[in-house]
C-alpha positions as CSV (number, residue, x, y, z in Angstrom):
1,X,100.6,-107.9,-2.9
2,X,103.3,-110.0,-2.2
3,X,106.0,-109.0,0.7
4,X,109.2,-109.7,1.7
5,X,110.8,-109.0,5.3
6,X,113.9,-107.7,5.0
7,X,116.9,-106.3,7.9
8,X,116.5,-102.6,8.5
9,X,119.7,-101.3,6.5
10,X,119.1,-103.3,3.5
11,X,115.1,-102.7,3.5
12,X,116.1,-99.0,2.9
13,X,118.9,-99.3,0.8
14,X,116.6,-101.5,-1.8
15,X,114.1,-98.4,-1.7
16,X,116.8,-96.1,-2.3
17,X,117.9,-97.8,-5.4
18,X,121.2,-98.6,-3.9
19,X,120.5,-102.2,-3.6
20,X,119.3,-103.4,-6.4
21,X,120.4,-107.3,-5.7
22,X,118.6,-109.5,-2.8
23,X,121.0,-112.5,-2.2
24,X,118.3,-115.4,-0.9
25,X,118.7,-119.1,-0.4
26,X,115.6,-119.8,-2.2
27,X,114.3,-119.2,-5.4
28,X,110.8,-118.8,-6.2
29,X,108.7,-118.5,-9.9
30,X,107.0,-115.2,-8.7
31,X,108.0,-112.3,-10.6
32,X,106.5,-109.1,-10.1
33,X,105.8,-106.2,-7.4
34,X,107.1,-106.8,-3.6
35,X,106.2,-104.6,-0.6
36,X,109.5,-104.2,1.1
37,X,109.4,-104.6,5.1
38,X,112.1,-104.1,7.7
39,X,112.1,-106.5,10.0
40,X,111.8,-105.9,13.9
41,X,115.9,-106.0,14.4
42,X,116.8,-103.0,15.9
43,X,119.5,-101.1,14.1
44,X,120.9,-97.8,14.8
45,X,120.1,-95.3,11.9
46,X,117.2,-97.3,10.3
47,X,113.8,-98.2,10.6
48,X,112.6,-101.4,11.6
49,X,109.4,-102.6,12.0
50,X,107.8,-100.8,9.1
51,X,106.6,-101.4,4.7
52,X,108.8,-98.5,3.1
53,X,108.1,-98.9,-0.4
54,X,107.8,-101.5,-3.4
55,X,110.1,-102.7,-5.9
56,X,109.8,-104.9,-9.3
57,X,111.2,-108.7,-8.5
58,X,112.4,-108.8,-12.7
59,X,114.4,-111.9,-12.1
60,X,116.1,-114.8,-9.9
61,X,119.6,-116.4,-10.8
62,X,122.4,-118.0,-9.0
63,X,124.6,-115.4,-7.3
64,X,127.8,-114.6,-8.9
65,X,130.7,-112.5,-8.5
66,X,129.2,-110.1,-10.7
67,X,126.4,-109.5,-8.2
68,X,128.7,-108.4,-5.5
69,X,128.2,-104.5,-5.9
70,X,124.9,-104.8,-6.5
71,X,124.1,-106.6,-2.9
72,X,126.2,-104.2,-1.4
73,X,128.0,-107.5,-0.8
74,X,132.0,-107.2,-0.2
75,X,133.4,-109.1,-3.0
76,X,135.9,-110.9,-0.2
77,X,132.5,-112.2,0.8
78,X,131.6,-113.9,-2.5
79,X,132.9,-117.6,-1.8
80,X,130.5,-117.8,0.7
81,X,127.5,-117.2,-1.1
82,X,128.6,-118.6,-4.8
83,X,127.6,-122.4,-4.1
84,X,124.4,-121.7,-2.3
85,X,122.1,-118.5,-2.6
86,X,120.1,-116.8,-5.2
87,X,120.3,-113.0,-6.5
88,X,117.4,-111.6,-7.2
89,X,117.1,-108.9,-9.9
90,X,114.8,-105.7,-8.4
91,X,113.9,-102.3,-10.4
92,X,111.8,-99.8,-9.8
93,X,111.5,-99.0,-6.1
94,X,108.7,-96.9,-5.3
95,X,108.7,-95.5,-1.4
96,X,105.7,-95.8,0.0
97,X,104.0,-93.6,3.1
98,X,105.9,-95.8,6.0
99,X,103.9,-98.1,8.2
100,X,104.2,-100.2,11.0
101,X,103.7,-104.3,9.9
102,X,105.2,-107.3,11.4
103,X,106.8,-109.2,9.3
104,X,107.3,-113.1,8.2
105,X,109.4,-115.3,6.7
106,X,109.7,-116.2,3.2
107,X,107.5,-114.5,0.5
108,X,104.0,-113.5,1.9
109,X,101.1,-112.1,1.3
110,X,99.8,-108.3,2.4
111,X,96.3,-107.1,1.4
112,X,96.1,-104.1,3.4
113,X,96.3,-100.1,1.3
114,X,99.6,-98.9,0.4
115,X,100.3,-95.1,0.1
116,X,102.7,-94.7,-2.5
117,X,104.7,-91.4,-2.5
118,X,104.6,-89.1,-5.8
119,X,107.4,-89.5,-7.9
120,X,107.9,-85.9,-7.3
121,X,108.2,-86.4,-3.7
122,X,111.2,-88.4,-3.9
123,X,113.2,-88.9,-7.1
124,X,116.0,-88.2,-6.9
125,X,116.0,-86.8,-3.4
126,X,116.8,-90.6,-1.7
127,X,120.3,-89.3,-1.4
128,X,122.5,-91.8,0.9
129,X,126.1,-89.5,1.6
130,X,128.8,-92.3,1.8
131,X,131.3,-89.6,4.2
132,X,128.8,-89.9,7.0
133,X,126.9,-93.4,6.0
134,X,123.2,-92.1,6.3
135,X,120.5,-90.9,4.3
136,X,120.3,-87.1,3.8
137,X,118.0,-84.7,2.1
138,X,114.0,-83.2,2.3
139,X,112.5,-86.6,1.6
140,X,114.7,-88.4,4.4
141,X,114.0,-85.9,7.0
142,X,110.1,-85.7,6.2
143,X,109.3,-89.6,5.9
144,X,112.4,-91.4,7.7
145,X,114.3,-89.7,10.1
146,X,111.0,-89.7,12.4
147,X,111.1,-93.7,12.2
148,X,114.9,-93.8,13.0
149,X,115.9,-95.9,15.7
């Protein structure tokens, strides 16, 4: 399966369905599944180091201002991204059973198991409460919270 490294808060806002845009500077003809990894940055509230799930790569464009919300990008941040980057379109994020990986650059390859979490299990209890800017609810605290740093 193909994976991408991503930093901690946006790895789990992708699997979370907040993020649903991936502003890149590259483009690439893949389209298909992605195994979403935090990278090693340590960030307080979120997991790094670890695969948390994998989402549908439906599409690459140019970025535009349309994408903003969707990257959790402030739209006063646009102009900087406009001219150079890439959004890519993701759907269907899956959590997976959380594992520690290491990650790499650009779009690689992982061939190990992946444990995805029953439906069940998590829709819709990936509930993100904007008052206190974390992740709340049973699913959080069984498969997350451990894994906070």
């Amino acid at each position: 399966m193909k994976a991408l490294s991503v930093h901690p808060y946006y790895a789990m806002a992708i699997i979370s369905g907040r993020k649903t845009i991936e502003i890149r500077s590259w483009d690439t003809a893949y389209r298909g599944d992605i195994l979403i990894c935090s990278t090693a940055k340590k960030q307080r509230g979120c997991i790094s180091s670890h695969a948390l799930g994998v989402v549908t790569l439906k599409d690459i464009r140019r970025f535009d201002r349309g994408d903003c919300e969707g990257s959790l990008l402030p739209p006063e941040d646009y102009i900087y991204h406009y001219f150079v980057d890439y959004a890519w379109v993701l759907e269907n994020p899956r959590p997976i059973m959380p594992f520690e990986i290491k990650g790499k650059l650009s779009l690689w390859n992982y061939d190990g198991d992946i444990d995805i979490i029953p439906e069940a299990d998590w829709k819709p209890a990936i509930v993100y409460d904007e008052d206190i800017e974390q992740y709340v609810g049973e699913f959080f605290d069984k498969y997350w919270k451990p894994l906070l740093y």
